[in-house]
C-alpha positions in Angstrom: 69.2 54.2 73.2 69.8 54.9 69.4 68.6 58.3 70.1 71.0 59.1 73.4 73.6 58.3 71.0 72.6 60.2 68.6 73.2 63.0 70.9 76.4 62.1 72.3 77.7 62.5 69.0 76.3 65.6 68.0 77.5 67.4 71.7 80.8 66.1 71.0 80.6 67.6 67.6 79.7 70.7 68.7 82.5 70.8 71.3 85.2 70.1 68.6 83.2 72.6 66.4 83.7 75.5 69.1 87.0 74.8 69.8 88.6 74.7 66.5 86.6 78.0 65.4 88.0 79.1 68.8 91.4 78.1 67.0 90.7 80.1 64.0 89.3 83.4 65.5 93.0 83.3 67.5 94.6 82.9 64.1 92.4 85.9 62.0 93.6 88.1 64.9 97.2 88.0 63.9 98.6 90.8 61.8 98.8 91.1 58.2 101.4 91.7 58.0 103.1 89.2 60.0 101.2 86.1 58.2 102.6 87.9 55.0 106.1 87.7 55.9 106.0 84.4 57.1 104.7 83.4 53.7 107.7 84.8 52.3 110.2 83.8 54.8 110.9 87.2 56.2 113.6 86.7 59.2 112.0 88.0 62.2 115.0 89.5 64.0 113.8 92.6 61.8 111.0 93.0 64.3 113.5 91.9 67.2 115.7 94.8 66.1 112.8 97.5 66.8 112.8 97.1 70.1 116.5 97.0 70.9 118.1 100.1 72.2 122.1 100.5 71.3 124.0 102.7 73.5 127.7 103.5 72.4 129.7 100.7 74.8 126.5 98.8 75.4 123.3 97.2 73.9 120.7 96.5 75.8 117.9 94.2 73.9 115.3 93.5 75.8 111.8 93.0 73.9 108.7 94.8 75.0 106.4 92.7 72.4 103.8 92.6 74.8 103.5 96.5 76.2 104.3 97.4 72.3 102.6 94.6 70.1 99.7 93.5 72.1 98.8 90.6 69.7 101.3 89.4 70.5 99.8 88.0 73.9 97.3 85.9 72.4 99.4 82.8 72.7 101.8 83.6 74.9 100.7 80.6 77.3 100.7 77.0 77.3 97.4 74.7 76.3 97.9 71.0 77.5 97.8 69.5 80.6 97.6 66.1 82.6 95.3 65.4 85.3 95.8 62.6 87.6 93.3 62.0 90.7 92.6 59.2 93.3 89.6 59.5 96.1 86.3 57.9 96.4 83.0 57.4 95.1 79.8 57.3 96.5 76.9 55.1 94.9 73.7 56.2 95.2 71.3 54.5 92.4 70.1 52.2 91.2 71.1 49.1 93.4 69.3 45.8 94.1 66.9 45.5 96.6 68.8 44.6 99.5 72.1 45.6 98.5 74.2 48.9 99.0 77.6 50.3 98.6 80.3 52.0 101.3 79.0 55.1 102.6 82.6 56.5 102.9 83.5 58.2 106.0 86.1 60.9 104.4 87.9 61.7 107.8 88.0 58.0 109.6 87.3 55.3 107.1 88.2 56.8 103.5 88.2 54.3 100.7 90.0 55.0 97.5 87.6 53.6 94.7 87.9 55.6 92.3 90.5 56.8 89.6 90.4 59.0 87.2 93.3 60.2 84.0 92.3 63.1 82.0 94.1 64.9 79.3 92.9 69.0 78.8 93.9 71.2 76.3 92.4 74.9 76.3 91.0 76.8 73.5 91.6 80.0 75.4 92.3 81.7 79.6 88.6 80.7 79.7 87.5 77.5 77.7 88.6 74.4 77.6 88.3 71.1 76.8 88.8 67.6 78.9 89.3 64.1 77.8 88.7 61.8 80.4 89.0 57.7 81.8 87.4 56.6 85.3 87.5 54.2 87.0 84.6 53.3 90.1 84.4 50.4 92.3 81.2 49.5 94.2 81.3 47.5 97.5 79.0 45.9 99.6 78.6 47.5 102.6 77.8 45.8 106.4 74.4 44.8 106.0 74.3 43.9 102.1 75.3 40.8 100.7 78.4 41.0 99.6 79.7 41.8 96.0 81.8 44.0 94.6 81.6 45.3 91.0 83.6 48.0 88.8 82.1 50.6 86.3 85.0 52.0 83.7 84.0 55.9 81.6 85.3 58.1 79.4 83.9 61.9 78.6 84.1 64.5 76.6 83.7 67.8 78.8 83.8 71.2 78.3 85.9 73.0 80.8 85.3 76.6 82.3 87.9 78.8 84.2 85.5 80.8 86.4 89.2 82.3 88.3 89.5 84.0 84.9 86.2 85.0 84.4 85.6 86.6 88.1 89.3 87.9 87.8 90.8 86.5 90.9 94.0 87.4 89.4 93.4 90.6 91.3 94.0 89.2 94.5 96.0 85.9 94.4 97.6 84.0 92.1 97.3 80.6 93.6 94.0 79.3 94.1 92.1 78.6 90.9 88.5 77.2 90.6 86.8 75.6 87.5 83.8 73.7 86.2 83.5 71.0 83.9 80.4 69.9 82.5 79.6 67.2 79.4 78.7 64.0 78.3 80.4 60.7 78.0 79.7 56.9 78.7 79.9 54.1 81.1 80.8 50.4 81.0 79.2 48.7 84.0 80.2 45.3 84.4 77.5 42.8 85.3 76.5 39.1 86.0 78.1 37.0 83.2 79.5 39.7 81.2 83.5 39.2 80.1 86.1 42.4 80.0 84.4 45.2 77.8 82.3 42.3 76.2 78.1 42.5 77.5 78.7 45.4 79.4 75.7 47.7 80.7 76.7 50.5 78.4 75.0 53.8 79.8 74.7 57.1 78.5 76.2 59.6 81.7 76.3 63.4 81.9 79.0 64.5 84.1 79.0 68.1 86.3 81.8 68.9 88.9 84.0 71.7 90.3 87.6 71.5 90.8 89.4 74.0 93.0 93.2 74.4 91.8 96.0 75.5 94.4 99.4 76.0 92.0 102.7 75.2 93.4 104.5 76.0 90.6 104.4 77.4 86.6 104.6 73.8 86.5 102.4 72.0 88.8 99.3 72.2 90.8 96.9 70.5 93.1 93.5 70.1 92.4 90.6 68.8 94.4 87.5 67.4 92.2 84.0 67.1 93.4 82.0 65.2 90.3 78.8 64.2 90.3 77.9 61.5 87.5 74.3 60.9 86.2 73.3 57.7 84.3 70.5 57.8 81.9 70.4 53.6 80.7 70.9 51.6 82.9 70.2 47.8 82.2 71.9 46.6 85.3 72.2 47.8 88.9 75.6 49.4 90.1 75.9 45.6 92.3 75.4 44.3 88.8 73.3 41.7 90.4 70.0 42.3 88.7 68.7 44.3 86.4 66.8 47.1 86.0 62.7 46.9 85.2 62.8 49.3 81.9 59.4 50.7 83.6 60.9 52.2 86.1 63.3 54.9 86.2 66.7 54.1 84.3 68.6 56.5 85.7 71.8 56.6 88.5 73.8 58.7 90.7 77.4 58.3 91.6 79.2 61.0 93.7 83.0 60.6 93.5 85.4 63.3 95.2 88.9 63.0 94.5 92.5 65.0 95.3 95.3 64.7 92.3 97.9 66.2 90.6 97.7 68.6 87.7 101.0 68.8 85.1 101.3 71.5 83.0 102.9 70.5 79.5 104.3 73.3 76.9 107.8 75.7 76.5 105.9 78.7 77.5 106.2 80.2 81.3 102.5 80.0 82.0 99.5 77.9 81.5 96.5 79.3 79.9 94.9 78.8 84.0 97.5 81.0 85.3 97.8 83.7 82.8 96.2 87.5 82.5 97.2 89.8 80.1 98.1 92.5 82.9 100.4 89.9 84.2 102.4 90.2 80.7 101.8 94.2 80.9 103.3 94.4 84.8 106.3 92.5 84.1 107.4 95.0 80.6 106.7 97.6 82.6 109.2 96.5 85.0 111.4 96.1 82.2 111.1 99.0 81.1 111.4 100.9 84.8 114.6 98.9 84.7 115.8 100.4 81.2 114.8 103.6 82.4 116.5 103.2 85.3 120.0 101.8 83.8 119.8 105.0 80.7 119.5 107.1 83.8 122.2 105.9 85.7 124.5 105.7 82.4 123.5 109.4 81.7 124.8 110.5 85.0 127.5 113.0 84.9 129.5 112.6 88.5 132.1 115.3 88.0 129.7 117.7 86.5 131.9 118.7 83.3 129.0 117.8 80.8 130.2 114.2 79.6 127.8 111.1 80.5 130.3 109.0 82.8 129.7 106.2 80.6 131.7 107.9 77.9 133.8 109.6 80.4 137.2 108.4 80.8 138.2 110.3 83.8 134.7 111.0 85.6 136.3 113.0 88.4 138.1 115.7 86.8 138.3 119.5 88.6 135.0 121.3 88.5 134.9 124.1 86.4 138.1 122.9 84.1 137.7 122.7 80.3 137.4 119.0 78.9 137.6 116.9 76.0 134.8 114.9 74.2 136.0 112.1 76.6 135.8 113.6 79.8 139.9 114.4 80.3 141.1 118.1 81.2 142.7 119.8 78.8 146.3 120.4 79.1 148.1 121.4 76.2 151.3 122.3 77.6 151.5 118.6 79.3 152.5 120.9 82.5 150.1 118.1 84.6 148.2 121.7 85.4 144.4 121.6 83.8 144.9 124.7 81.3 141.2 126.2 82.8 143.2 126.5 86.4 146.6 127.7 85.2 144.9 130.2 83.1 142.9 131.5 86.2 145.6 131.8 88.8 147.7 133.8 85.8 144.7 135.9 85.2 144.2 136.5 89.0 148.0 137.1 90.0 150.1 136.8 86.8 152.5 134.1 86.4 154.1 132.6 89.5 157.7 133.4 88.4 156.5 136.5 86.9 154.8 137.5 90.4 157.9 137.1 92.3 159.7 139.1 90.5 157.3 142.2 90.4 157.6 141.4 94.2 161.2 141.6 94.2 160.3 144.9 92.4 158.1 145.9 94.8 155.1 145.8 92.6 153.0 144.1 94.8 151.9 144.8 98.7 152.6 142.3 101.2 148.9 142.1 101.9 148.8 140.3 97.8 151.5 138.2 98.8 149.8 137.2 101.8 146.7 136.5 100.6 148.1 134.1 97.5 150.0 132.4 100.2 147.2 131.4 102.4 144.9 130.7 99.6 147.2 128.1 98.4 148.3 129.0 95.1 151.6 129.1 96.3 152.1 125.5 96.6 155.3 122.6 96.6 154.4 119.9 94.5 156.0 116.2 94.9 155.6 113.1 92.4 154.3 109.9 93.7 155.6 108.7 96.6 159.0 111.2 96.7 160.2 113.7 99.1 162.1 115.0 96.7 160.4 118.9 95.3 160.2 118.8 92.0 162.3 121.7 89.9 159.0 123.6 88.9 158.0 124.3 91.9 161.4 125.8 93.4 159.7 128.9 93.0 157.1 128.4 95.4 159.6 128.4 98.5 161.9 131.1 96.6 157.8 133.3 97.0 157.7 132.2 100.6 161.2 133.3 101.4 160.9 137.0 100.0 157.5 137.0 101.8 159.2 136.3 105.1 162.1 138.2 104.3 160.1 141.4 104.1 157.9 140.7 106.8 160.7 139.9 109.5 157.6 139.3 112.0 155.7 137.1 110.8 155.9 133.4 111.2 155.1 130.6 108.8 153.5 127.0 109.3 154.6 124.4 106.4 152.0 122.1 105.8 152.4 118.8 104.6 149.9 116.6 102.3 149.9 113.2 100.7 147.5 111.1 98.2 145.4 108.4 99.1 147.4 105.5 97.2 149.0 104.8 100.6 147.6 103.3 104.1 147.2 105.6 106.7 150.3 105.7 108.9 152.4 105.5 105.5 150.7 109.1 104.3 151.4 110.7 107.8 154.9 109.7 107.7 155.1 110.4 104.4 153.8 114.3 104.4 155.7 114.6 107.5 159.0 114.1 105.3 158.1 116.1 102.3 157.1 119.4 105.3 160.5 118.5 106.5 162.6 119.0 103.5 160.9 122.5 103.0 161.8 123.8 106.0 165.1 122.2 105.5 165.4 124.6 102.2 164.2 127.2 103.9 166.4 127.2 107.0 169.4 127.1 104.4 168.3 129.9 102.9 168.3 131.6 106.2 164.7 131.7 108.1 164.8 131.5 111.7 163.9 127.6 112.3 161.2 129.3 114.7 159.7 131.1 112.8 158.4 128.0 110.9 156.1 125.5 112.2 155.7 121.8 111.0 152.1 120.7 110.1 151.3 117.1 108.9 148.2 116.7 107.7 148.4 113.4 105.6 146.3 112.1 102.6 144.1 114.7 101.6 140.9 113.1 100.7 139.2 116.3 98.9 139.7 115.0 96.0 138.4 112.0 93.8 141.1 109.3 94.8 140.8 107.2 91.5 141.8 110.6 89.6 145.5 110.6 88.7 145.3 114.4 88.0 143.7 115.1 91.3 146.5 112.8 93.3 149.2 114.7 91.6 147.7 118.2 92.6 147.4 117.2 96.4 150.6 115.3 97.0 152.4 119.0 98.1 153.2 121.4 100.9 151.2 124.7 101.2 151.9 127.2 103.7 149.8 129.7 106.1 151.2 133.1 106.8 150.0 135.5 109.9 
């Protein structure tokens, strides 16, 4: 007995010894560095600040210590946990001649005598260890006299997570199996003995597997199969007579059990439910999504060479010169982008200009024509006014020495409004601002048949959140034959 003792102390040695040089292997891993600055009480949003990314307008600052700093995974899980399991036991030796326990029927007659708490903290994903209490209660079965006697435990066990091991991370994430193996003792109670006071104490070695279904980063189910070997008994597991010490001393107890597991710590994950390449796949979603969001801030929707997040008007003109901020230049505040003024006066010469050289006869009615129909000979209108503005008098003035000359052909006014309005508003309203053009150019003495009213309405060619673009479509163009 002395002996069997002897050795219960030295294998609960040695499982302390492992784990805490376990302990101290995780520690020597960490960097340098790192243990040197915590010595000195270095703040560590210095390290944060490496893997923030500032954008002008935003700040995006999320860490990728685990894709970047991999030592940094070591301990990214929790280590304790609770265990608590009900289910029944099965005695099979030693017993007194004559007597015998419940041979439970797990599906018709199940009998819940047995209980058992454990605490577990793990050293690692893979090794553990397990603290435990049971609690056994032998019955006399039809047949046997009767009696019924109890048998209390506690362990020390090492704890194994062969999930981890055989990688089953690779194709679920909810079942989990593991084995537990160590020594421990029992307290069988016996004929005249008083709570823990004359007890049978017995040397046990304990072997089970327990298959783990998670339900959450929290929680899980487990379902215990544990087989219990005695090595000293005094006493059968009746406890109505004792064992002859010439004999075999040793007994089996089966106990199967279903319980609860809680998972204790601030971390997301249990060491039984955490892989490295779990840490790896989620920053490399994070970082798909940082990719993703730089992309989409980079994008340049109007195509003038400023990202739209810095771009305060991301629809401008193509082709039109810009600022640094994305705005048209327009230096002589005419509302015209300087880049399409300058063109049209390159192309034809300045509008007023052009109508006089036409007056002159410097330019062919075919010229005239064409500047017509291609619409640079356009009526503007401010927001929401029939009224033309004075600028562009001298649009109508080009139309009318057009038509003049050409006493053949015919003219259709076309009207246009923005977008700001609902539909039926923007018909009437280009309707009106058509009218009052041909109104001006009947008074000034075109044949009313000669022109012909087109309405057209909002003209959605153009970015509707752009106040430049709304005030370059709210006008009447003509078509010439």
């Amino acid at each position: 007995m002395n002996s069997l003792k002897k050795y219960f102390v030295f294998a609960f040695l040695f499982v302390l010894t492992a784990g805490l040089s376990q302990e101290k292997r995780d520690s020597d891993k960490k960097d340098p560095v790192e243990k040197d600055a915590k010595n000195k009480g270095v703040d560590k949003s210095d390290s944060e600040k490496r893997d923030s990314v500032y954008i002008p307008n935003k700040v995006i600052n999320k860490t990728v210590s685990d894709t970047v700093h991999p030592k940094d995974r070591e301990k990214n899980y929790n280590r304790w946990s609770v265990n608590l399991n009900v289910g029944t036991n099965i005695g099979i030796r030693p017993f007194t001649d004559g007597y015998h326990a419940t041979t439970n029927n797990y599906f018709t007659k199940p009998e819940f005598n047995h209980f058992d708490l454990n605490v577990r903290r793990m050293f690692n994903t893979k090794f553990g260890v397990m603290w435990d209490f049971g609690y056994d209660n032998f019955s006399a079965d039809s047949g046997s006299p009767d009696f019924s006697n109890n048998m209390y435990r506690t362990t020390l066990q090492g704890v194994l997570n062969m999930h981890r091991f055989m990688n089953w991370e690779e194709f679920t994430e909810t079942f989990g199996l593991q084995l537990h193996f160590g020594p421990g003792f029992s307290f069988l109670e016996g004929s005249g003995t008083t709570t823990f006071n004359n007890y049978d104490n017995i040397f046990s070695i304990l072997t089970g597997a327990t298959v783990l279904i998670k339900v959450s980063d929290r929680l899980a189910f487990n379902l215990d199969y544990t087989m219990t070997t005695n090595y000293t008994h005094h006493l059968a597991l009746d406890g109505m007579s004792s064992v002859d010490p010439t004999l075999s001393r040793t007994g089996l107890v089966h106990s199967t059990t279903l319980g609860l597991t809680l998972y204790l710590g601030k971390k997301e994950r249990h060491a039984d439910w955490y892989w490295e390449n779990l840490n790896v796949k989620d920053e490399y979603a994070n970082l798909l999504a940082r990719v993703e969001e730089l992309e989409i801030m980079m994008n340049d929707t109007d195509k003038d060479g400023v990202p739209d997040y810095l771009d305060a008007e991301n629809n401008t003109i193509g082709g039109v010169a810009v600022d640094t901020k994305g705005r048209a230049v327009d230096l002589n505040n005419n509302g015209v982008p300087d880049e399409l003024e300058r063109y049209v006066n390159n192309k034809y010469g300045d509008l007023q200009t052009t109508i006089n050289n036409m007056a002159s006869g410097e330019y062919s009615s075919a010229q005239m024509k064409q500047m017509i129909n291609g619409q640079y000979v356009n009526v503007f209108f401010d927001f929401d006014e029939t009224r033309i503005t004075t600028g562009t008098i001298s649009a109508i003035n080009f139309l009318l020495k057009y038509l003049n000359a050409n006493p053949e052909a015919n003219a259709e006014v076309i009207g246009y409004a923005d977008e700001m309005g609902n539909a039926e508003y923007n018909i009437s309203l280009s309707r009106k601002r058509a009218q009052r053009v041909i109104e001006m150019l009947v008074r000034s003495g075109i044949d009313p048949n000669r022109l012909k009213l087109v309405v057209k309405g909002a003209d959605k060619s153009v970015p509707k959140d752009s106040k430049l673009a709304r005030q370059l479509i709210r006008r009447v163009v003509f078509k010439v034959d």
